[in-house]
Structure formats: structure tokens, C-alpha cells
C-alpha positions as CSV (number, residue, x, y, z in Angstrom):
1,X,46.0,27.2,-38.2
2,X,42.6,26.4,-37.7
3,X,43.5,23.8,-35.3
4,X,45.4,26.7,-33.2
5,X,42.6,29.1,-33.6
6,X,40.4,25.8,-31.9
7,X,43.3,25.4,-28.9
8,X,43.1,29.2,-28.1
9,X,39.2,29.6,-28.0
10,X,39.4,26.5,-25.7
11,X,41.6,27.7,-23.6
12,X,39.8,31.4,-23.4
13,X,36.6,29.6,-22.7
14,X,38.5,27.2,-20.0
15,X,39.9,30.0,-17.8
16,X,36.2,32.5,-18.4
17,X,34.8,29.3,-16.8
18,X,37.4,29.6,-14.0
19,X,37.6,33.5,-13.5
20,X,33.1,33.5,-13.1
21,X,30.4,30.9,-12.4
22,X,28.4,29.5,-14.5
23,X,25.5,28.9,-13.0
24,X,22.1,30.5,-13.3
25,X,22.2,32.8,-10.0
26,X,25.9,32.6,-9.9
27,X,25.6,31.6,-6.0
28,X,27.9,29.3,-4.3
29,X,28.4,29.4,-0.6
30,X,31.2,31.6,0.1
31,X,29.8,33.8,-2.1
32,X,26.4,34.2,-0.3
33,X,28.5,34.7,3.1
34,X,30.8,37.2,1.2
35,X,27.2,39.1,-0.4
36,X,25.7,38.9,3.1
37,X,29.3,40.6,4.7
38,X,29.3,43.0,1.8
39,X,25.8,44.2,2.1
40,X,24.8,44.2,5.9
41,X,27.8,43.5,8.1
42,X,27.8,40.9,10.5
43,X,25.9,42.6,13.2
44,X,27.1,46.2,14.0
45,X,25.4,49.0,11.9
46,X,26.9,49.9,8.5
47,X,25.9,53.0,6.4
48,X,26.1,52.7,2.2
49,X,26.8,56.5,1.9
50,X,25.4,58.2,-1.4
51,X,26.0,61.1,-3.7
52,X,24.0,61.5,-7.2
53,X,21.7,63.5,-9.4
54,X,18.0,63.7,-10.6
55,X,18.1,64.5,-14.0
56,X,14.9,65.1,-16.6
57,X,14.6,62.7,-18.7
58,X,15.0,62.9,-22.1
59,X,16.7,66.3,-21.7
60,X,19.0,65.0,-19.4
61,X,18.5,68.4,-17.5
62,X,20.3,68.9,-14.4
63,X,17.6,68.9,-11.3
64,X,18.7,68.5,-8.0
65,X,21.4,66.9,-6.5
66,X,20.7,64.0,-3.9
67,X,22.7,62.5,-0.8
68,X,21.9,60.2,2.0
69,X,22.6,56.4,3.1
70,X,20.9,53.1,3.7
71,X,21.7,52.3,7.5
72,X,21.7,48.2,7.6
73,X,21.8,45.8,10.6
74,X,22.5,42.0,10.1
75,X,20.6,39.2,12.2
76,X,21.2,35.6,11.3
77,X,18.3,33.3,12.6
78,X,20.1,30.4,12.7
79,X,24.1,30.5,11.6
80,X,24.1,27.1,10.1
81,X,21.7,27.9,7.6
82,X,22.3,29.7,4.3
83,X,19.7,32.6,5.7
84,X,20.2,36.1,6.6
85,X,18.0,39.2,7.8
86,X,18.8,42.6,7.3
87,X,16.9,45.6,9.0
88,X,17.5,49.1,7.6
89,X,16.6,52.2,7.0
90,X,17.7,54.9,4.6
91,X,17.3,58.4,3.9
92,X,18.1,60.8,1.1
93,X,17.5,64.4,0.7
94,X,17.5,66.6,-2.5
95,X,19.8,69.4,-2.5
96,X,20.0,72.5,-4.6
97,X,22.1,71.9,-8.0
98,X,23.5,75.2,-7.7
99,X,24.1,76.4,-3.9
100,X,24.1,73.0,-2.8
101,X,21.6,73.4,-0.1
102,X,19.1,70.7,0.9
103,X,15.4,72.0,-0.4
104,X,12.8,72.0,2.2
105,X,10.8,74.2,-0.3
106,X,10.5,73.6,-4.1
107,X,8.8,75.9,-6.3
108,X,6.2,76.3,-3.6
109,X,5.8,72.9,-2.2
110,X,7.6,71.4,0.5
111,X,10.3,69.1,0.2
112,X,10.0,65.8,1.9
113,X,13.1,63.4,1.9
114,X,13.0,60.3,0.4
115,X,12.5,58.2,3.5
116,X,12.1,54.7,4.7
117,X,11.4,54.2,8.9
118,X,12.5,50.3,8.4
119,X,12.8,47.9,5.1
120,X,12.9,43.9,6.6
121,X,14.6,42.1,3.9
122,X,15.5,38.3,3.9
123,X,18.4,36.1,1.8
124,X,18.0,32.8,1.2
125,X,20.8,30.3,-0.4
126,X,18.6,27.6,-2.6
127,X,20.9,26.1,-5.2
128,X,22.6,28.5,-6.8
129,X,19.8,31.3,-6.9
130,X,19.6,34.0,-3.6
131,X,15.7,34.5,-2.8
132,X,15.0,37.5,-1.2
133,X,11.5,39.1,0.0
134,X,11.1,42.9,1.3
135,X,8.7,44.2,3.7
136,X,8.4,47.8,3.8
137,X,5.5,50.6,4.5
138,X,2.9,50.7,7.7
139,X,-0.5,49.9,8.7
140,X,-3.1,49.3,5.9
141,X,0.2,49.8,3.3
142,X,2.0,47.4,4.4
143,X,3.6,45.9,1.0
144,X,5.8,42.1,1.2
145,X,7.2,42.1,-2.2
146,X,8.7,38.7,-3.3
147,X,10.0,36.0,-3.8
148,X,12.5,37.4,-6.2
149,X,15.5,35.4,-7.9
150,X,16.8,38.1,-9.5
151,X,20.3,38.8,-7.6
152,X,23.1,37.4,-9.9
153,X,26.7,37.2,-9.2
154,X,29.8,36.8,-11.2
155,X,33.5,37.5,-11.1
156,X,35.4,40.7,-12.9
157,X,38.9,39.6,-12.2
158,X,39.2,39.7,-8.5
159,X,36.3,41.8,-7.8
160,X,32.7,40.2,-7.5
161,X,30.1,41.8,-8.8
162,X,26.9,41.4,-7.7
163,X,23.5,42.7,-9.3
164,X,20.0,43.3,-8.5
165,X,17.9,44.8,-11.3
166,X,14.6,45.8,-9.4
167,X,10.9,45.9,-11.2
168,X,8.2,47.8,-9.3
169,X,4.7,47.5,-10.4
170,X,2.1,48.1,-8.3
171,X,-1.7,49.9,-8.0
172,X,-1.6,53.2,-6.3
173,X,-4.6,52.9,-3.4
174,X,-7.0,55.0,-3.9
175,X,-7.0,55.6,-7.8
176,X,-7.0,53.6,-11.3
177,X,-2.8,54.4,-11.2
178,X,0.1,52.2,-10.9
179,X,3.3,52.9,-9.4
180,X,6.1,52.1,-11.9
181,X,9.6,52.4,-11.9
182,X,13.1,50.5,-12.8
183,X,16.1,50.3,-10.4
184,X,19.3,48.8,-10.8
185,X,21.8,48.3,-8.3
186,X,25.5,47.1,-9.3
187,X,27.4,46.2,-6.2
188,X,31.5,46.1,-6.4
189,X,33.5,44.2,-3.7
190,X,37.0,44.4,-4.0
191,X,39.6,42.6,-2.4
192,X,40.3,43.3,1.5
193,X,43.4,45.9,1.2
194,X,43.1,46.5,-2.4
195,X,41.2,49.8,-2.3
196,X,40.5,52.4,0.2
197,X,36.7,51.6,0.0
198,X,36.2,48.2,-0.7
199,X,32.5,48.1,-0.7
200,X,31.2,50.2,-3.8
201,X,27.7,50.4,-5.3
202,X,26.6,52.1,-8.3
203,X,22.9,52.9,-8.7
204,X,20.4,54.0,-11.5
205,X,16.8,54.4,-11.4
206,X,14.0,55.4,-13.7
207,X,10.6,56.3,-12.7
208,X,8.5,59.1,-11.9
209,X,9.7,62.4,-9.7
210,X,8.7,62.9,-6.3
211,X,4.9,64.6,-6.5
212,X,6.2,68.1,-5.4
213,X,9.0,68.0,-8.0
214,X,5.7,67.6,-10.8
215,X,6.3,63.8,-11.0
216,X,7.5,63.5,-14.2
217,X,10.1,60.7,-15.2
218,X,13.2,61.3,-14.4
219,X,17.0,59.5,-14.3
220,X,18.3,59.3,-10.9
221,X,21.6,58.0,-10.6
222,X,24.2,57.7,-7.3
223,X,27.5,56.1,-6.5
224,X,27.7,54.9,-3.4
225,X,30.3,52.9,-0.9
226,X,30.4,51.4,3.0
227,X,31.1,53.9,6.0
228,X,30.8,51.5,9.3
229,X,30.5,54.2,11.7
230,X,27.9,56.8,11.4
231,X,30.6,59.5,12.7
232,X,32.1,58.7,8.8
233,X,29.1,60.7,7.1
234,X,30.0,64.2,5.9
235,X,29.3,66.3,8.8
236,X,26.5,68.6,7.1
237,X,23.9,65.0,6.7
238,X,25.2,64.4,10.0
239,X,23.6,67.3,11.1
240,X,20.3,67.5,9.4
241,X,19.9,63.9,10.9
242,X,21.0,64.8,14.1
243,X,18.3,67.7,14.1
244,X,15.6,66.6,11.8
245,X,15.8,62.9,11.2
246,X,16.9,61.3,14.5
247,X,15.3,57.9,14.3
248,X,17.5,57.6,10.5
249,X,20.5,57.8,13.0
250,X,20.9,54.3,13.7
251,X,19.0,50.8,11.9
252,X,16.0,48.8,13.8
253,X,17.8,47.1,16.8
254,X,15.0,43.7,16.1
255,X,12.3,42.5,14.2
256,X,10.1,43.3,17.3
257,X,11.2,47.2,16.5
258,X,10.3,46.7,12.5
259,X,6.9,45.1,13.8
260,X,5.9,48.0,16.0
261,X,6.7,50.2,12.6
262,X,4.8,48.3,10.6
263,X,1.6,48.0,13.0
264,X,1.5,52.3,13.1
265,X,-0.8,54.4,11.2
């Protein structure tokens, strides 16, 4: 008997070892090309459409409501090597819980959007490990935040999984503050013609509010998937892009548009 029980833990352990890698980052070739396809396309825009909620934390209290996208472009420097650039924006507006409107007004404040003019982020094979760095705000704020290993990937059946827990801790200019917060992103890609919406992201964050909403910590958490046309988002975003967000429309054509960004006040 205990023989048998030996044979059958074997054999669970043989085809765990089969079904996900077992490496540190989980990486292999195809699927950094299949991350990279996933996540940016391979060269035409792509949108990762949203839908969540802001909730208190501990209460768990209902706040707002949020919806928006991250707009991402692929380039690829050189094809041969295991390297890829992506060039995005996003945008995400709070929206009343209750009549569903998006808040330009809150409590007497006004409502900004949660918005990012251009993020340059690189992937990088080495080994089995993805290193990615991130270059994101303007002028004197300008922030490059890596090298991070912390992208791991492993198979659930069919569907790989891929997951970037994100740490941010960093001084806020200007005071004796830091900027703290915890993100996680779980990324789902399913077989090509085994689900409507292949390309699915779940996303959780903890950290403070936005300043007009008293900055407190809250839970914000959205589901997500791919939309590779921007005439695929919901037709009221749409609009309030359209109208009052027009450069969200589209991602950065280049790294020369990302540089002009970067070099404004």
C-alpha cells in the first residue's frame, strides 16, 4: 500500500511538472513571445478595458465605481532578441455608485481622472526571469522604476497565467511623506477560440484615495479584458474621451512622442 501511495505521488508530481514550469520566473521563450502578444499586441493599438470599484477599507464601504483602459502600442527594437517595448497610456474615471455618472465634482472638489499621458515600459528575456523597467511622469518628475524580476508565469491547465505583484515606495517631493501602495495584476490567457475574450486581467490595489476623495486607504479592485479597436469601448467612455480626453484616444506612435512628454513641464 504504501508502495502505491509512493507510485501515485510520483506520478502527480510527474505530470504538475509537465502541466507548469519550474523555474524561478517561469519564462521560457514562447512564453515571453506569448506574454508580449498577450499584453501589447504586435504593433496595432490594443485597449485592456476596465470595470471595478473603490471601496473603504476596513468597512468595505461602497465608494465609487471606476472604468477606463490602458491603450498599449508594441515596438520591438530588434526581432531576434528576446526584448520588447511597450508605449501606453491609460485612463480611468470614477463614476457615481448610485446614478452611475462620472464625478467631475466630489463633495466639493473636483474630480480628476486617474491619468497617465505615456508609461515606456521594457521586457527583457534573461534566463528564465522577464526584467522590466517603467518610465513614467514629466519634467523634474520624471520617475524610471526598475529593474524588477518580479513577473512570474505558470500554467492552470491550458490557460497561462501570468503575474506581476507591484511595490511602490517612494518620497513625495516636497514633504517628509512617502507614496505607498500595493498592486497586483493577474493576467489570464486562454486558448485562441476557447473563450469569447481570451485576454483577461484581474486587478487589486491597496493604497491611499485620490487627495479629493480625503486620501484615505482604500481597496480598488477591476476586471479587465483586450478590446483591439477603440470603436469596442462602451460608447459613453467613448465619448467623454472623444470630448475631454482626446490625446487618451490612441497610444504614443514612438519613443520620440514619449520623449517630448517626458521633457514638458
Amino acid at each position: 500500500m504504501n508502495r502505491l501511495i509512493s507510485l501515485m505521488r510520483a506520478a502527480v508530481l510527474a505530470l504538475a511538472a509537465m502541466a507548469s514550469p519550474t523555474l524561478a520566473g517561469g519564462f521560457t521563450p514562447d512564453l515571453f513571445e506569448r506574454w508580449i502578444d498577450a499584453r501589447v499586441g504586435t504593433g496595432e493599438p490594443v485597449y485592456w478595458y476596465s470595470i471595478g470599484t473603490v471601496r473603504a477599507y476596513p468597512s468595505g464601504e461602497l465608494l465609487f465605481t471606476m472604468e477606463g483602459y490602458d491603450a498599449a502600442r508594441m515596438h520591438r527594437p530588434d526581432p531576434a532578441q528576446p526584448l520588447a517595448h511597450q508605449y501606453n497610456r491609460k485612463i480611468y474615471v470614477f463614476r457615481d455608485p448610485d446614478s452611475g455618472e462620472i464625478l467631475r465634482e466630489y463633495e466639493g472638489q473636483p474630480v480628476e481622472p486617474i491619468a497617465y499621458p505615456y508609461q515606456f515600459i521594457t521586457y527583457e528575456l534573461i534566463g528564465d526571469e522577464v526584467e522590466t523597467f517603467v518610465e513614467q511622469g514629466a519634467g523634474a518628475a520624471v520617475r524610471r522604476i526598475g529593474p524588477g524580476r518580479d513577473i512570474h508565469a505558470r500554467m492552470l491547465g491550458d490557460t497561462t497565467v501570468y503575474t506581476a505583484p507591484v511595490y511602490l515606495d517612494f518620497p513625495i517631493p516636497g514633504t517628509e511623506m512617502r507614496y505607498q501602495a500595493f498592486e497586483n495584476y493577474d493576467f489570464f490567457v486562454q486558448p485562441e477560440g476557447a473563450v469569447d475574450e481570451p485576454h483577461q486581467l484581474s486587478w487589486v490595489r491597496y493604497g491611499p484615495a485620490p487627495n479629493w476623495a480625503g486620501g484615505q486607504d482604500v481597496i480598488m479592485h477591476m476586471i479587465t479584458w483586450r478590446i483591439d479597436d477603440f470603436t469596442g469601448i462602451p460608447a459613453d467612455l467613448r465619448n467623454y474621451i472623444e470630448t475631454d480626453a482626446p490625446l487618451w484616444r490612441t497610444p504614443p506612435e514612438s519613443l520620440d512622442e514619449i520623449r517630448a512628454l517626458q521633457a514638458a513641464d
